[in-house]
N, C-alpha and C positions, 0 to 999 in steps of 0.2 A: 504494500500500500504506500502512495506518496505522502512523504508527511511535508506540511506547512510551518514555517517558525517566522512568528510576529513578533512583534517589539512594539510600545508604543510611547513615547517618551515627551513632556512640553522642553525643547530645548533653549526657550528663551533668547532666541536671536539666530537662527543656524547660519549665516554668514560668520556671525562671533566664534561657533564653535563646530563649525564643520570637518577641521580634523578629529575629533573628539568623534564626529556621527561615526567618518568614515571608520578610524579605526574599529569602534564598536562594531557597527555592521560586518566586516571582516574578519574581528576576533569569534564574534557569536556565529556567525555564517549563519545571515538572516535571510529571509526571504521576502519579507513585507517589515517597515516601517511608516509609523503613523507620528508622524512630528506636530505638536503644537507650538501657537506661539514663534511662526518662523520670522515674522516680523520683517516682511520685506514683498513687494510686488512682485507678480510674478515674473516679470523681465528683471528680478534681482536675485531670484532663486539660483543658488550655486549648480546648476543641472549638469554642467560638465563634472566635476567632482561626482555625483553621482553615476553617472555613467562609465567614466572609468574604471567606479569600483562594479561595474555590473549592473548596475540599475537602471535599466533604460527607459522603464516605464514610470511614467511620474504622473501624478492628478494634483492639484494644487488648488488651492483659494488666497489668494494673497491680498495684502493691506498694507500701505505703506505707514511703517514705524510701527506697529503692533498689530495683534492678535496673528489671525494666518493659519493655514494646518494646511499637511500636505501629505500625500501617501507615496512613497516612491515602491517599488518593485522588480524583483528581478524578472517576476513569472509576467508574460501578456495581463494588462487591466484593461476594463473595461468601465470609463466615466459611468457614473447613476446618477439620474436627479437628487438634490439636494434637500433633505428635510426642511422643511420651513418655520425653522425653529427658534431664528434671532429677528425681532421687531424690528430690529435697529438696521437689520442687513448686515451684518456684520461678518467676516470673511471667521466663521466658528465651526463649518462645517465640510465635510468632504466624503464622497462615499464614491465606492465603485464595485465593482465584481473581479473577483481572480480567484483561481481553480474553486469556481463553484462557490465560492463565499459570496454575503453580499458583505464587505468592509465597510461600517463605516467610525468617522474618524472626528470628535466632536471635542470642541476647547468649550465650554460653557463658565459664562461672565464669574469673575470674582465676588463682584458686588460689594468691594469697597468695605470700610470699617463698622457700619452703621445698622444693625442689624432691623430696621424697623423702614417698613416700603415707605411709609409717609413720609421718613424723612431723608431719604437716601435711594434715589432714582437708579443707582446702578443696582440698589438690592432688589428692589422694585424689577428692575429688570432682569435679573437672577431668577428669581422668583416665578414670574412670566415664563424662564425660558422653559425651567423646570416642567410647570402645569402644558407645556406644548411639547415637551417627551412624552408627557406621561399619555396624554390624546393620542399622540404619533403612535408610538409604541403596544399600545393600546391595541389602537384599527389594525397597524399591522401582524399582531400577535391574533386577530380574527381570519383574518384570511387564508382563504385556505391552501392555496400555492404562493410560496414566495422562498428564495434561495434560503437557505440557513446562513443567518446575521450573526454576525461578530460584532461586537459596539467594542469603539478604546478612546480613549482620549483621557484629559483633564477635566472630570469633571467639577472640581473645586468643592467638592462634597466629603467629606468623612463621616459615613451613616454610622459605623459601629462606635460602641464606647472602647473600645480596643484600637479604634484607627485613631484616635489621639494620644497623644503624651500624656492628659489627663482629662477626664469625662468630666467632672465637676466642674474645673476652672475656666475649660470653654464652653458650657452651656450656650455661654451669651456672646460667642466668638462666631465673627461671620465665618461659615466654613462646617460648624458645627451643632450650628443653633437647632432645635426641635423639628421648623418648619422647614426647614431645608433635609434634616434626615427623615423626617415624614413623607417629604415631598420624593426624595429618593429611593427609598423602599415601595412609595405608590408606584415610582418606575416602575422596577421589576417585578413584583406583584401583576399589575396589571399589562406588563409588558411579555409575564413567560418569562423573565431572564433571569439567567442564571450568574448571581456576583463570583467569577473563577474561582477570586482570592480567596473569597470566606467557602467554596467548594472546596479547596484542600487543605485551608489553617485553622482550626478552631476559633471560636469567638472569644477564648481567652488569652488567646496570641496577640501579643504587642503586632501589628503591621504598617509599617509609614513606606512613603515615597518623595515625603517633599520634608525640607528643613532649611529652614529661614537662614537668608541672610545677617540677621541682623545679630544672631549666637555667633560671640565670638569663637567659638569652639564645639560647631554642628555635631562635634560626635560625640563629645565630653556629655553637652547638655542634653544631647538626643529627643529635642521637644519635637516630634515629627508629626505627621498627620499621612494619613494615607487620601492621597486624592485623586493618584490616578487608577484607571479603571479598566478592566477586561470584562465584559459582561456576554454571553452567548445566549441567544434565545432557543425554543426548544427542539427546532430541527439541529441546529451548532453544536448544543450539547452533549451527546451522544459521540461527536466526530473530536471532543475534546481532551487531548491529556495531561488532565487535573493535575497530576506529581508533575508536569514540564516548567509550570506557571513558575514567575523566579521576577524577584524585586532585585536589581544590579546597584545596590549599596553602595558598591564602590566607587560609580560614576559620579558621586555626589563630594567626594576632593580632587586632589589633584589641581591643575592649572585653570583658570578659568570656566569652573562649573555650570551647570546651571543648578536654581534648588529643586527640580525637581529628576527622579532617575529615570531611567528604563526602564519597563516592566516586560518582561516575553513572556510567549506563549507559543504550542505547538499544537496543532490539530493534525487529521487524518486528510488530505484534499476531499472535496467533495464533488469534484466531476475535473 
């Protein structure tokens, strides 16, 4: 059987830190990567660097100066329509087909310090992007033909009280507050999807992805949050190998990081 190996990582500027992809993709011997946050138009995306290292198929959304997501590939893709997910239009999403997946690849809003919509328009907008998964995901988990979905991205979400450094202290922390882990478990609930991560770690396993810049010493303090995301809905799941899943820790020092890491995964192809 052909096996699939995903990654999906926010790298925070990939022009910044494009040796860093390539090596990674090379050392992992990836087959699909889903970048957030590439932070650059698409006539600024490093495409040749990609290509050299084998990746000749690229699907992108670009933004100049921020947000951005981009899917490169070794295997044939095939572009999808784009969920219509961000009010704002906002280059947050990407999706395509390759060996029989549907990929898609989604950065959803931070929503800023302020956790209350009335008074902070980008949580407001969070919020929104959220309640128009939950719809999407919804319809498409009705339907009765459609490829087996893989979702990855940043979703700036930490649903469990395990995916923070501490469940108490950030109740009221945008990232972790109630309506938002509410609002994320509505996802998969009503989406069919299956969360990978808590598919092979227990709910009493510490899991992070992302750790602040602003620790002077990210690993000393290890206040991390798990934000980003592998999620398979129910056709996906079955074709998934749960023990593959693997948070790359280590991406997170070295030279010019980003705060958030890599996460892979491995499936079975499905056509």
């Amino acid at each position: 059987m052909n096996r699939l190996s995903l990654a999906t990582w926010n790298i925070n500027s990939v022009r910044l830190r494009i040796d860093r992809v390539i090596a990674f993709l090379k050392r992992e011997k990836l087959d699909v990567l889903c970048l957030q946050e590439i932070k650059c138009l698409e006539d600024q995306f490093p495409r040749k660097a990609f290509e050299a290292a084998g990746y000749k198929y690229i699907h992108l959304s670009g933004q100049k100066g921020m947000h951005g997501v981009a899917i490169v590939s070794k295997l044939p893709m095939k572009p999808l329509e784009t969920p219509g997910l961000c009010r704002h239009g906002h280059a947050r999403c990407a999706s395509a087909e390759v060996a029989g997946f549907e990929v898609q690849n989604l950065y959803v809003p931070a929503g800023a310090d302020i956790p209350d919509p009335e008074l902070n328009e980008k949580f407001a907008h969070k919020l929104d992007f959220v309640e128009r998964m939950r719809a999407f995901y919804a319809a498409r988990a009705a339907r009765r033909s459609a490829l087996p979905l893989l979702v990855a991205g940043d979703i700036n979400i930490a649903p469990e009280e395990n995916d923070v450094w501490s469940h108490r202290q950030l109740l009221n922390v945008v990232s972790h507050t109630p309506v938002e882990t509410d609002g994320l478990k509505r996802i998969l609930a009503d989406g069919k999807l299956t969360d990978i991560a808590r598919a092979k770690h227990p709910a009493n396993e510490k899991l992070y992805t992302w750790w602040s810049y602003r620790a002077a010493d990210w690993k000393l303090s290890n206040r991390g949050r798990r934000l980003d995301h592998w999620w398979a809905d129910k056709r996906a799941t079955p074709l998934v190998d749960i023990g593959s899943y693997q948070i790359h820790t280590e991406e997170r020092g070295g030279e010019k990081p980003s705060d958030h890491v890599p996460v892979t995964l491995t499936v079975t192809a499905a056509g």
